[in-house]
C-alpha positions in Angstrom: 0.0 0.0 0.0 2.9 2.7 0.9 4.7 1.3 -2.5 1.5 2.5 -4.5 0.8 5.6 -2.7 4.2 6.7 -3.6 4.1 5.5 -6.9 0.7 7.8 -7.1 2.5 10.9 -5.4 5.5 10.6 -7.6 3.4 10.0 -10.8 1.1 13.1 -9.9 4.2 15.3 -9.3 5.9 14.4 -12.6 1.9 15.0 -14.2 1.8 18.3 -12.6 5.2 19.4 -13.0 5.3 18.6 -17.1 1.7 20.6 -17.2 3.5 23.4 -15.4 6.5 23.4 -17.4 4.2 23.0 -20.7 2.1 26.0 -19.7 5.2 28.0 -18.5 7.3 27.7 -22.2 4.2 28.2 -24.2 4.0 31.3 -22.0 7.7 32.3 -22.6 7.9 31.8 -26.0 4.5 33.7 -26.7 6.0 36.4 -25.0 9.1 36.2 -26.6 7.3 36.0 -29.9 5.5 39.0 -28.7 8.6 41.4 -28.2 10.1 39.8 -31.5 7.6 40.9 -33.7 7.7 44.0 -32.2 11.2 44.7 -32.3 11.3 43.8 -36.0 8.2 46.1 -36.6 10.5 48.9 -35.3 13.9 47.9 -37.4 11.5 47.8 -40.3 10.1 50.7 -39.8 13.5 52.6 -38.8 15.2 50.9 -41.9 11.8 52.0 -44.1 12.4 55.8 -42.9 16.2 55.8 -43.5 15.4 54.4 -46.5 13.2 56.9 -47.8 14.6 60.1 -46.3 18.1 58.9 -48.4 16.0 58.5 -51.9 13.9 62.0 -51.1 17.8 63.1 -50.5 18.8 61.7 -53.7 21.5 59.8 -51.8 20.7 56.1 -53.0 24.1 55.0 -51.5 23.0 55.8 -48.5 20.7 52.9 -48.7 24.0 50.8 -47.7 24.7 52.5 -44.8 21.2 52.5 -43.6 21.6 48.3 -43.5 24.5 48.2 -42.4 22.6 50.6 -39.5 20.2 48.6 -38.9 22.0 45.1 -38.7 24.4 46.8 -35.5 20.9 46.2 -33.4 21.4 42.9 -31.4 18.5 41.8 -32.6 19.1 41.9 -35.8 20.7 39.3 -37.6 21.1 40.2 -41.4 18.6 43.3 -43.5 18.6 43.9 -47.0 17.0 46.5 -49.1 15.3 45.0 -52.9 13.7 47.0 -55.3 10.3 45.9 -56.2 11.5 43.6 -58.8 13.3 41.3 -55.9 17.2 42.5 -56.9 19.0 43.1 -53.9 19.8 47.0 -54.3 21.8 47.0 -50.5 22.2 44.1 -47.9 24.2 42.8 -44.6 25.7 39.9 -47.5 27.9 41.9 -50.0 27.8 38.6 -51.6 23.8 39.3 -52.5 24.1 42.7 -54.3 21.9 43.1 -57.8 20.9 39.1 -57.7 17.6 38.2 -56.6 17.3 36.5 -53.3 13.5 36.4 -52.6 11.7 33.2 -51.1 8.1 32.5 -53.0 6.7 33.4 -50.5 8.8 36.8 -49.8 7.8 37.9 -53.2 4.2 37.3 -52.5 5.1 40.7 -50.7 5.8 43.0 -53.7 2.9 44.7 -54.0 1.3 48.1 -52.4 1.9 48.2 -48.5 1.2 50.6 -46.3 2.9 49.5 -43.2 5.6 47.1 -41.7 4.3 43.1 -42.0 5.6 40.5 -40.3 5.6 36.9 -41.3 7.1 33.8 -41.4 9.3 33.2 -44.3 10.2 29.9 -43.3 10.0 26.8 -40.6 13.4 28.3 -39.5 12.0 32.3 -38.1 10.6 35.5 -38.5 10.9 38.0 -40.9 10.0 41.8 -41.3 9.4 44.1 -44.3 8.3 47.6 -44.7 7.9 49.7 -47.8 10.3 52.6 -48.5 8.4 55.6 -50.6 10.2 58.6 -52.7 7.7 61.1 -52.8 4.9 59.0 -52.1 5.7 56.2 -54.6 6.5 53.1 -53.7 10.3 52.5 -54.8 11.8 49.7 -52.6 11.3 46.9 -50.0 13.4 47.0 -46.2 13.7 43.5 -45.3 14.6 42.7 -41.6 15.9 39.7 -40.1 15.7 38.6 -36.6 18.6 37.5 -34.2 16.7 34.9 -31.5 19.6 33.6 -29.9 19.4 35.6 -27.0 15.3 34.6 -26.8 16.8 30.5 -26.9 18.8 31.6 -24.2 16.4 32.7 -22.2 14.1 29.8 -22.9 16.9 27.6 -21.5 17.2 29.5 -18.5 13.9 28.9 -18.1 13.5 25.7 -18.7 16.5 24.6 -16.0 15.0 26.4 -13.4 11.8 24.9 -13.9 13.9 22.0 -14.0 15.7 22.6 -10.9 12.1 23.8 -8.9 10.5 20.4 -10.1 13.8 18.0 -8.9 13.2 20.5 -5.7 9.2 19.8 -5.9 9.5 16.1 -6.3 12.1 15.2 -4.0 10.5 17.4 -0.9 6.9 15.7 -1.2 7.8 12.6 -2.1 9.8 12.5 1.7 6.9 14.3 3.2 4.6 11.6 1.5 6.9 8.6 2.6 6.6 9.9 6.3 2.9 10.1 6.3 2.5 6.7 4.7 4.6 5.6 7.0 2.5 6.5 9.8 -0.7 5.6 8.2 0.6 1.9 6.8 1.7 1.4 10.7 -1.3 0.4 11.8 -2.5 -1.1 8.3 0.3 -3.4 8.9 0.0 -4.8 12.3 -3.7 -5.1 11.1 -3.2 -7.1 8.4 -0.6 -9.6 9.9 -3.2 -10.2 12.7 -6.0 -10.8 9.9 -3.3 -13.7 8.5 -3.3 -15.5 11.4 -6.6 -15.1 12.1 -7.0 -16.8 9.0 -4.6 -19.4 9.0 -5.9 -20.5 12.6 -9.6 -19.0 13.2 -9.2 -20.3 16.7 -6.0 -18.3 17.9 -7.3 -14.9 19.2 -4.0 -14.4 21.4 -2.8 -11.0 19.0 -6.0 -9.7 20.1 -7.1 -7.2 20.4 -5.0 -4.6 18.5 -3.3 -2.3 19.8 -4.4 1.1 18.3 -1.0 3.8 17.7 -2.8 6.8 16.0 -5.7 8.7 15.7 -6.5 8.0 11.9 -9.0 5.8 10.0 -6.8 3.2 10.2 -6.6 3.6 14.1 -10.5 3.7 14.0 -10.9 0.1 11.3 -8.2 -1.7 13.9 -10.8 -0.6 16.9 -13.8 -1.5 14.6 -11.6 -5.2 13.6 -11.1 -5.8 17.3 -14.6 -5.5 18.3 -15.5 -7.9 15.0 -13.2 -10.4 16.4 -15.0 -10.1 20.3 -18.5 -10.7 18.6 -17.0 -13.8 16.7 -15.9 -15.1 19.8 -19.3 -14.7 21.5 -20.8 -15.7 18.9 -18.4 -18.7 18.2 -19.2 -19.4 22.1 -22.9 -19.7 21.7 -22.7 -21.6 19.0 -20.6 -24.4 20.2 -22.9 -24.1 23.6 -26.1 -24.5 20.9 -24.3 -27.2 18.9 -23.3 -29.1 22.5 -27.6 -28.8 23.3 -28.4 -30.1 19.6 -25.7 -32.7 19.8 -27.6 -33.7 23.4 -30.9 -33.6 21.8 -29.9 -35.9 18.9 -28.8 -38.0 21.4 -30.7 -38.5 23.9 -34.4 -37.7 22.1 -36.8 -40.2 22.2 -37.6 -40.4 19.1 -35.7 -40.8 15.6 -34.0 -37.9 13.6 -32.3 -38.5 10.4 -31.0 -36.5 7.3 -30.9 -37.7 4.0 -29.4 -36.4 0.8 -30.6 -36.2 -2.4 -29.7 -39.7 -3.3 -31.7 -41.1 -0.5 -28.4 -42.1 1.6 -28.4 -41.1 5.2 -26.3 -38.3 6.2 -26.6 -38.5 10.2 -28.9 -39.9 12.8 -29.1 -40.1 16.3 -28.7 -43.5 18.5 -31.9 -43.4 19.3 -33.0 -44.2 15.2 -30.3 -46.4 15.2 -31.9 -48.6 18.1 -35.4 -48.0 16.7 -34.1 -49.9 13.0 -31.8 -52.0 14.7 -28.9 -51.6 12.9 -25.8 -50.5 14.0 -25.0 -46.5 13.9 -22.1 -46.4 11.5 -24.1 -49.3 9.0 -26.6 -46.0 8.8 -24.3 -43.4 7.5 -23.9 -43.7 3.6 -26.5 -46.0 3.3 -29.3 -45.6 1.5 -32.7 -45.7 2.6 -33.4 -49.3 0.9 -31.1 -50.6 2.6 -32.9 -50.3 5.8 -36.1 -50.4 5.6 -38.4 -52.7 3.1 -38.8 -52.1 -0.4 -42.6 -50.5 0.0 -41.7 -48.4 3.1 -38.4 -47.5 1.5 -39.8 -46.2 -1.7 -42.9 -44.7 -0.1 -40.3 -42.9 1.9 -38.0 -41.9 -1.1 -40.8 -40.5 -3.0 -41.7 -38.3 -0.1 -37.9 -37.3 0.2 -38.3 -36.6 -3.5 -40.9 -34.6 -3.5 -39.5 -32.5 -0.4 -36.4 -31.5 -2.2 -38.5 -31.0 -5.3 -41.1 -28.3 -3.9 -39.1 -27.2 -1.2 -42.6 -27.9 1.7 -42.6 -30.3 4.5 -44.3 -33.8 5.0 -46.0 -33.9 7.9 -48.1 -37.5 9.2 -46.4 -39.4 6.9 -47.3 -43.1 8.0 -45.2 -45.9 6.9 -46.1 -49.3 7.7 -44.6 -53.3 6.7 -44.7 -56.6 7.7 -42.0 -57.2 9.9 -42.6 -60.9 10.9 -45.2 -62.6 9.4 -48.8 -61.6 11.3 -46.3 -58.8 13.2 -46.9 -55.2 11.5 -44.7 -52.2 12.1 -45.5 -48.4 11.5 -43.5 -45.3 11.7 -45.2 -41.4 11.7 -42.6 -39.6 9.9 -42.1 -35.9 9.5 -40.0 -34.5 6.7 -39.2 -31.0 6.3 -35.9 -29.2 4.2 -32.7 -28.0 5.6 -31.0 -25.3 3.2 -28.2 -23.4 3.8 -29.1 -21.0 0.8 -32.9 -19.5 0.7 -32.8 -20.8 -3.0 -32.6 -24.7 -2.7 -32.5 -27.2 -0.4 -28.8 -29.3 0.7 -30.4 -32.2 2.9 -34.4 -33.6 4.0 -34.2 -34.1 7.3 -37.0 -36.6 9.1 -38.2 -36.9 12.5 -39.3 -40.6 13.0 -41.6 -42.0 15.9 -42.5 -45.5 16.4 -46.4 -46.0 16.5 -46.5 -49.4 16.1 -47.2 -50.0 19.7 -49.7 -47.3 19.5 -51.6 -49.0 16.5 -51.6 -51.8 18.7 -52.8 -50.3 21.5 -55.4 -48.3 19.2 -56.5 -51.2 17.6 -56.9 -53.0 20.8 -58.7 -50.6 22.5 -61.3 -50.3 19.1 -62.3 -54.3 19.5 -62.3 -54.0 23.5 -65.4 -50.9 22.7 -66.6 -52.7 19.5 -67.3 -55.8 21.8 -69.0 -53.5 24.5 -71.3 -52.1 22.0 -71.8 -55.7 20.5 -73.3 -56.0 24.4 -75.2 -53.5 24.6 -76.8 -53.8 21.0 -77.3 -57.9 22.1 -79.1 -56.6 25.2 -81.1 -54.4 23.6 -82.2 -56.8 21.0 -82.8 -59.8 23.6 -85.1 -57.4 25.3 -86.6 -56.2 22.5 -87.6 -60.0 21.0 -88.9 -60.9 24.8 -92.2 -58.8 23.9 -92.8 -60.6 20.6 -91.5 -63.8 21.9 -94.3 -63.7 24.7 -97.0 -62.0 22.1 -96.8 -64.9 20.5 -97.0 -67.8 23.4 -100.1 -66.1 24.1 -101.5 -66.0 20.5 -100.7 -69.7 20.4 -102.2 -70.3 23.4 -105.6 -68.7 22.9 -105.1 -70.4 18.9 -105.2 -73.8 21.0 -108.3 -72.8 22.8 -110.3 -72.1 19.9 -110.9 -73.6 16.9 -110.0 -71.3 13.8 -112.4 -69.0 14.5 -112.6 -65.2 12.9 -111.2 -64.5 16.4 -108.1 -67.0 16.5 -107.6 -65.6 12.7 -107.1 -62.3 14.0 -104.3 -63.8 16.2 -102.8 -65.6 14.3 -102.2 -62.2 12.1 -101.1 -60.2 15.4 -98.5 -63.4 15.8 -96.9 -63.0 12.4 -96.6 -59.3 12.4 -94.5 -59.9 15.9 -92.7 -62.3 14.2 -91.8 -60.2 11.5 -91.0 -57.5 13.9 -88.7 -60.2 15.1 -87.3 -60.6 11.6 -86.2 -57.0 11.1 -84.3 -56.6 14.1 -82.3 -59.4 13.7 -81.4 -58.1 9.8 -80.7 -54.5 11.6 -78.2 -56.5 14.4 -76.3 -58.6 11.5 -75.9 -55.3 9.1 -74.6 -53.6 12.3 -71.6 -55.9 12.3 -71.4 -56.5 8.3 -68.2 -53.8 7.5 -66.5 -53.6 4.6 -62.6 -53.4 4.0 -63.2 -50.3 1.9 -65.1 -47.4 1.8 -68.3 -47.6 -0.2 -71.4 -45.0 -1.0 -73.8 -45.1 1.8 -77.2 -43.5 2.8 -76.8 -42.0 5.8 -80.6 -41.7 6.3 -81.3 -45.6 6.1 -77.9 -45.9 8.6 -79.8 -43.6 10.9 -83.1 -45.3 10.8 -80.8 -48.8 11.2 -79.5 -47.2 14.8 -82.6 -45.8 16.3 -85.1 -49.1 14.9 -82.1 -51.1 17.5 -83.2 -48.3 19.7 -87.2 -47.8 19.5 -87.7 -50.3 22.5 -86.0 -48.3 25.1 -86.6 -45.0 23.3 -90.6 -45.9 24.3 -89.8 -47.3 27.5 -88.2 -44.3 28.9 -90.8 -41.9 27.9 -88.5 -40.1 25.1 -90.1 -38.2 22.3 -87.8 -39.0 18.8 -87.7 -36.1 16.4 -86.4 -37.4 13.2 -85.4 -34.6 10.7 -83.6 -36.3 7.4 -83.5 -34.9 3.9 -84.6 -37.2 1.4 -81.4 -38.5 0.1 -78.4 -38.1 1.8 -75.2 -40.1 -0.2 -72.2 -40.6 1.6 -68.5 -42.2 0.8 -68.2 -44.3 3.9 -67.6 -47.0 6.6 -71.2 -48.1 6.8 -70.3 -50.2 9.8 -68.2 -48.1 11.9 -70.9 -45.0 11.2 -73.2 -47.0 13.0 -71.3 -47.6 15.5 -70.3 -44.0 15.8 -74.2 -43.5 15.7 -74.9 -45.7 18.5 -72.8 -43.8 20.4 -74.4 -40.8 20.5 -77.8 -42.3 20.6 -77.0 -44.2 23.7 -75.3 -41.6 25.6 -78.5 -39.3 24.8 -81.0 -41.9 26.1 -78.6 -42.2 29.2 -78.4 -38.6 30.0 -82.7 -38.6 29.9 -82.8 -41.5 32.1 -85.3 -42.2 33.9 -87.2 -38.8 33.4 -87.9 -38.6 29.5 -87.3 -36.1 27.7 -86.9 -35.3 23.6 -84.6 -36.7 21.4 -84.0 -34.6 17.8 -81.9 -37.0 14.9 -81.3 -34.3 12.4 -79.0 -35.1 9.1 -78.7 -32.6 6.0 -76.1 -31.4 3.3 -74.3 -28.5 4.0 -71.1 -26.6 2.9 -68.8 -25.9 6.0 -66.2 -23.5 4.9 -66.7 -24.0 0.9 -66.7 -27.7 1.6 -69.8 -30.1 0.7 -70.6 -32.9 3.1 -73.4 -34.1 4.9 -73.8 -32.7 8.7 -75.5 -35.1 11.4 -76.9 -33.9 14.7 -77.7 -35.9 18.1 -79.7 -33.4 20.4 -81.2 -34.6 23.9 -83.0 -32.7 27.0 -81.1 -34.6 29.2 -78.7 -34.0 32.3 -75.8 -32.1 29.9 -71.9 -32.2 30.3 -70.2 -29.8 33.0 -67.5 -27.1 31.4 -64.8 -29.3 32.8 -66.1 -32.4 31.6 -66.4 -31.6 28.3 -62.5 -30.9 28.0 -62.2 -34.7 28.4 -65.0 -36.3 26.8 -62.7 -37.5 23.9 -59.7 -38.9 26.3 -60.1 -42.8 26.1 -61.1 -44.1 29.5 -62.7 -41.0 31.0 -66.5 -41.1 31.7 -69.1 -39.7 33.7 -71.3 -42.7 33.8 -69.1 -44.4 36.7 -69.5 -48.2 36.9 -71.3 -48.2 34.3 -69.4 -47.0 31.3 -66.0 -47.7 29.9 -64.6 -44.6 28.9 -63.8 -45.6 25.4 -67.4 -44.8 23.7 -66.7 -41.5 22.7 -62.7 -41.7 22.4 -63.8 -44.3 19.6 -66.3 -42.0 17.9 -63.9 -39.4 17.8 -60.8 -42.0 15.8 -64.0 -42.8 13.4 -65.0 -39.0 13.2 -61.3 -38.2 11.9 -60.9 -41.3 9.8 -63.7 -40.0 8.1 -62.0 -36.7 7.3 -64.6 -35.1 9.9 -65.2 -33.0 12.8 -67.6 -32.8 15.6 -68.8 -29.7 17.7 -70.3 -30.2 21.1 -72.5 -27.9 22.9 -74.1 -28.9 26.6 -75.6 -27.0 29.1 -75.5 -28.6 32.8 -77.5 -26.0 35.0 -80.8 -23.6 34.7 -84.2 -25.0 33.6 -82.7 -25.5 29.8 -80.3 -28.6 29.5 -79.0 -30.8 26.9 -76.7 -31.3 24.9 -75.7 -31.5 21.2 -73.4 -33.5 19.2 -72.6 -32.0 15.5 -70.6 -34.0 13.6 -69.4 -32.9 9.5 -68.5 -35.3 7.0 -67.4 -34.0 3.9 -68.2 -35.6 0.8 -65.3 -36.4 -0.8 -63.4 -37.4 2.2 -62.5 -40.7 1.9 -63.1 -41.1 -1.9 -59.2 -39.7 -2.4 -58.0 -42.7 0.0 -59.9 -45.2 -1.6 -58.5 -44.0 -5.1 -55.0 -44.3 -3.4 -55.1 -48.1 -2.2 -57.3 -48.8 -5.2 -54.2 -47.6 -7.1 -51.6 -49.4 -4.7 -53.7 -52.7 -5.2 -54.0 -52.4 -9.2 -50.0 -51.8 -9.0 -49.2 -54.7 -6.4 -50.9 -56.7 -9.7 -49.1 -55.7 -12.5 -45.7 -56.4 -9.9 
């Protein structure tokens, strides 16, 4: 840096010095030129008057004498005297007398003039010439020659003191500049050694911070520098504390992290994946995702990857499941989201993993222990409900024995088949209860309805409760038939239990609706009966919590709820427990094209398992 700044100084000096010196001989000389021209007007106009005062005289060999006159001026070189023919009639050079010794250009000259002219004769100098008159007339030319040495030798002079002054110039700033650099690169120096082994070693800090020697920018960058380097190493502090609580977290989390690249391989995990897959930790790294997990997880899995890297979103509630042991499932919930270190594209995918499987278990397990309770109930209900027929009938066969086919025993015998076929259709309406279907298929959720409350019309009567049915006429629905029954049920049972023993009115109300630009089909279960306190009602949907104490497992309307969001649903609640108006209502939305997307899926996966 002080190598250029002198370079610069010393380049500017010589610049400014060569304009000055430019400007100063251009000055000189035009000056010079000036008093030249002026001079030689005057010996031309000196030599004219001679000139013509000797001819008026009649003394034309005075015209000698007048050049000779003339030349003794020191700055005069040479004069002659021509007539206007060109032939030398006196001159300086006796060697020129009576020849002709005009330039071209000198005897563009011999014509009428009035008054000295100067002009250049040649590239070599000046050159002066004035008419001489007898008696008006013009008779003869005065030429006059300058003498410049003594104008060179001034412009020498000149030009070594400028010369001198310049050498004088250069030589004082150039040490005045070296000084200051001097001072100024100080500090740039210390700086920049200290930046190199910062560099070199980003860890050694010892030659900090700086110590600061001036007051100049320099001084206030090396102040500026030294705070940088504090705020790296606070910074560089936190980060290896937040690295060290990652690191932990990776570690000891109980669930599975991984990081994948865009060849499916594994990056990194945590021990805790490792255990989860179990395969070593070091088999993981490199590896790709096939290689741990089977083909239709693994590919599932990449195609998610894929797709995250692609779009640049997340996966969230991605569920993977295989057949680890034949009969023994396995499921994972995966979460996949990107990791960039750019805003513009993603470098890794990393996953959070959990292990559901005992979950699924416990889920699945909990959904047969409640499907077998309702299976109770429903066989209660319809045991009770066949014991009026059952005993309509003994007695219809009874009085049938004591008569004899009479109008009368007729009459019975029509009562006894119409119990029988009341017989009939709740038995069809228990065994459609338990028909489901692997897949989802279009439904009526009008004829489901009637299904659940005709299992339900015995008791319904018995305890004094009023039914409200309120159904559009068709009501289609993508569904579950047997597990929207059972959600049905549900709510019907926990209605009639809240009326118990009192009475009260139950309202069944199903329609088509558009929840928040979305077509689907809306159910409601409303009952007058005992309603749900405020803190109740933040635990209805927790498995094993109920109100109904011995009698009720806890699992009705946690079960409800699972078939509520399998069916792309919700359900709103609202209950009042105290004042003269109680009840409560159960609101549940199905869209209609909830499931239709999932059965397109495995309908897909199935038609590709057989082309495989």
């Amino acid at each position: 840096m002080r190598g250029q700044l002198m370079a610069a100084l010393v380049l500017f000096e010589v610049i400014v010095v060569a304009i000055f010196a430019v400007i100063v001989v251009h000055q000189q000389r035009r000056e010079l030129n000036q008093r030249l021209q002026r001079r030689l007007e005057n010996q031309a106009y000196l030599a004219a008057s001679m000139g013509t005062m000797a001819l008026e005289d009649n003394h034309a060999e005075e015209l000698q004498r007048v050049v000779q006159s003339v030349a003794q001026a020191p700055s005069v070189s040479a004069a002659q005297i021509t007539d206007l023919a060109g032939r030398t009639q006196a001159s300086t050079d006796p060697n020129m007398l009576g020849k002709l010794a005009l330039s071209n250009r000198e005897k563009s000259f011999l014509r009428e003039l009035t008054q000295p002219v100067i002009f250049t004769a040649s590239p070599a100098g000046w050159e002066a010439v004035a008419p001489i008159r007898e008696h008006g007339q013009l008779r003869d030319l005065a030429w006059i020659y300058p003498n410049e040495h003594q104008d060179h030798e001034d412009l020498r002079s000149l030009l070594r003191i400028t010369g001198l002054w310049a050498v004088f110039v250069l030589v004082g700033c150039t040490g005045i500049a070296a000084v200051l650099t001097q001072s100024i690169t100080r500090q740039l120096g210390l700086l920049t050694r200290a930046s190199r082994g910062l560099v070199q070693d980003a860890e050694d800090t010892a030659a900090f911070p700086l110590p600061v020697k001036s007051a100049t920018e320099a001084a206030d960058l090396t102040v500026a520098f030294n705070r940088m380097v504090a705020a790296m190493q606070e910074q560089r502090a936190g980060l290896n504390e937040t690295l060290a609580l990652l690191d932990s977290m990776l570690a000891n989390a109980p669930i599975g992290f991984a990081f994948f690249d865009r060849k499916y391989r594994f990056v990194r995990v945590n021990q805790f994946l490792a255990d989860m897959n179990g395969y070593a930790f070091a088999l993981h790294l490199g590896r790709g995702v096939g290689g741990i997990l089977p083909p239709a997880a693994a590919a599932r899995l990449e195609h998610n990857i894929e797709y995250v890297f692609t779009a640049g979103e997340p996966v969230r509630n991605l569920e993977l499941a295989w057949e680890a042991e034949p009969g023994r499932w396995r499921s994972w919930l995966a979460h996949l989201y990107p990791v960039r270190t750019d805003p513009e594209s993603t470098r890794w995918v990393g996953a959070i993993l959990v292990d559901t499987t005992e979950q699924k278990r416990s889920e699945e397990a909990l959904r047969r222990t409640e499907k077998l309770a309702a299976a109770g109930r429903l066989a209660a209900s319809v045991a009770h409900e066949i014991n009026n027929p059952l005993e309509a009938i003994t007695n219809l066969l009874y009085l049938v024995r004591q008569e004899h086919l009479s109008p009368s025993a007729a009459r019975f015998a029509d009562l006894a088949a119409q119990e029988v076929t009341r017989v009939s259709e709740i038995t069809q309406q228990t065994l459609r209860f338990y028909r489901q279907s692997t897949l989802p298929a279009p439904a009526n959720i009008r004829e489901l309805l009637d299904s659940v409350l005709t299992l339900h019309i015995g008791r319904i009567g018995a305890a004094q409760v009023e039914l409200i049915r309120q159904y559009e006429e068709d009501l289609p629905l993508f569904c579950f038939a047997g597990e929207l029954r059972q959600l049905f049920a549900n709510l019907v049972t926990n209605a009639l239990d809240a009326m118990t023993p009192g009475g009260g009115r139950l309202l069944v109300r199903a329609r088509t609706v558009e929840q928040r630009g979305v077509p689907g089909v809306r159910v409601s279960v409303a009952d007058t009966g005992v309603g749900i306190s405020s803190d109740a009602k933040l635990h209805i949907f927790e498995p094993f919590f109920t109100t109904k104490e011995a009698t009720g497992t806890g699992l009705g309307l946690w079960v409800s709820e699972q078939i509520i969001r399998k069916h792309r649903g919700t359900v709103r609640v609202r209950s009042r427990s105290i004042g003269s108006s109680t009840g409560t209502v159960f609101s549940v939305f199905f869209p209609a094209t909830g499931l239709q997307e999932e059965a397109a899926e495995a309908e897909a996966n199935q038609e590709e398992k057989a082309m495989r």
